[in-house]
C-alpha positions, -999 to +999 in steps of 0.1 A: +000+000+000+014+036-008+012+059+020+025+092+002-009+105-012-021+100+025+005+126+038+013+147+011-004+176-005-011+180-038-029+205-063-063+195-062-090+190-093-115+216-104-143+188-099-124+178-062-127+213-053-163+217-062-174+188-046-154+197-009-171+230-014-206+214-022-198+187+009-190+220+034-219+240+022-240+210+028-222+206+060-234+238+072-269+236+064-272+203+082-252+217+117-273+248+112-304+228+112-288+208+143-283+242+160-316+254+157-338+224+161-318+205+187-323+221+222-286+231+238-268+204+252-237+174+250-260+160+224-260+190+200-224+195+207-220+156+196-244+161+166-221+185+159-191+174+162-196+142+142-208+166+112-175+181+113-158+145+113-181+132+082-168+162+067-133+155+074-140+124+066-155+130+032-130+156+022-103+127+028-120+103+003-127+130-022-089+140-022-080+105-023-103+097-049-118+069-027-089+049-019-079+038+015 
């Protein structure tokens, strides 16, 4: 298995870009939604907090184009 794309940055693709952009915005709708609907409390924070990981998440297998 090749670890360099893991740890090294590279110049990403117009369609890359978009779709980070398009996962972020998206992102922010949902945790706005989360913010707003879900009364204040460790829950919303975790609500939260696992949207920013799914975005991390998703942003990781976007640059990597899906490989592990």
């Amino acid at each position: 298995m090749d670890f360099k794309p893991w740890f090294t940055s590279e110049k990403l693709q117009a369609d890359q870009e978009d779709n980070i952009k398009l996962l972020k915005l998206a992102a922010i709708d949902f945790a706005t939604a989360v913010r707003d609907c879900v009364p204040p409390s460790d829950d919303q924070k975790y609500c939260i907090r696992k949207i920013r990981e799914a975005v991390y998440a998703g942003e990781a297998a976007i640059k990597l184009r899906g490989d592990p």
